[in-house]
Structure formats: structure tokens, C-alpha cells
C-alpha positions as CSV (number, residue, x, y, z in Angstrom):
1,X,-63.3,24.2,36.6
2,X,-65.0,25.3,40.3
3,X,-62.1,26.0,42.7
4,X,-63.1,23.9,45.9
5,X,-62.4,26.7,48.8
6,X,-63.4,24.5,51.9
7,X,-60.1,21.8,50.6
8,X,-57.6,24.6,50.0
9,X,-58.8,26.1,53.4
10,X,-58.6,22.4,54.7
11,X,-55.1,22.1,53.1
12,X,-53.5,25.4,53.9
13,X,-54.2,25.0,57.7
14,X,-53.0,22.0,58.3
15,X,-49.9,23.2,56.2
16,X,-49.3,26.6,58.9
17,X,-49.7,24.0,61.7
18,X,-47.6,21.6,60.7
19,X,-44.8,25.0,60.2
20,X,-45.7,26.0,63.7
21,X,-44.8,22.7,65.3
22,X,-41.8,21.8,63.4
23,X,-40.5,25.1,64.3
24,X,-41.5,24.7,68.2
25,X,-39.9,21.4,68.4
26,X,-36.5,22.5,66.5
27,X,-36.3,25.6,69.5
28,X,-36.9,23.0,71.8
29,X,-34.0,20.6,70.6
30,X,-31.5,23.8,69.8
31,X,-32.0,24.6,73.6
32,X,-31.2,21.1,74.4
33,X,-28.5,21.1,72.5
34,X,-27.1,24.5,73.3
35,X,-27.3,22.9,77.4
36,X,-25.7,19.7,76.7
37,X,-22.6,21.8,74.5
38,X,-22.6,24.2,77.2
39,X,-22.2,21.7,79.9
40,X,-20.4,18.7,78.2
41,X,-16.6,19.9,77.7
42,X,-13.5,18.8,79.7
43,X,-11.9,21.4,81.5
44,X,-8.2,22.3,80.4
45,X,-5.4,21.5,82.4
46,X,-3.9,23.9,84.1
47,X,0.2,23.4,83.7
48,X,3.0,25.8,85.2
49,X,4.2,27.5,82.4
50,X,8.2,27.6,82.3
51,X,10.2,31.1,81.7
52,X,12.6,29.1,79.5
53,X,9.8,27.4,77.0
54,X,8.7,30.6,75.3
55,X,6.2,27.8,73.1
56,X,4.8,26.7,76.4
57,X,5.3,22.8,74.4
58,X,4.6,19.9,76.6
């Protein structure tokens, strides 16, 4: 059985390329992600805390 070199060659390219993009576009959609958390959270409200509460409960 002759081992066909140019189809492995063929084969095993396309294989590291598709690797390659996959992980460009997952450091491209952590990033987006990593903005959007950093950037989508609601601010806390700030509340006079009360000497007697020691739990601070609302």
C-alpha cells in the first residue's frame, strides 16, 4: 500500500489552518466578551449605613 504524501500534506494543512482560525476568532470573541462584562454591570447603591444596624439590613 503507497502512502499518498501530496493528500496527507493537503490534509494536514488545511487541518493547522483551520486550528489557527478557530483560535483567532475565540480571542476575538473572549475580548468582546471580557468589554461587554466589564462594561455591562449596574452600579451599587450607595445607602447611609446606620450605627445601630450592625447587619447593615435594608
Amino acid at each position: 500500500m503507497d502512502i499518498n504524501w501530496n493528500i496527507i500534506a493537503v490534509v494536514a494543512i488545511l487541518v493547522i489552518i483551520l486550528v489557527v482560525l478557530t483560535i483567532r476568532k475565540n480571542q476575538r470573541e473572549k475580548k468582546k466578551l471580557e468589554k461587554l462584562l466589564n462594561n455591562d454591570f449596574k452600579k451599587a447603591e450607595k445607602t447611609d449605613v446606620d450605627a445601630d444596624d450592625v447587619a447593615n439590613e435594608k
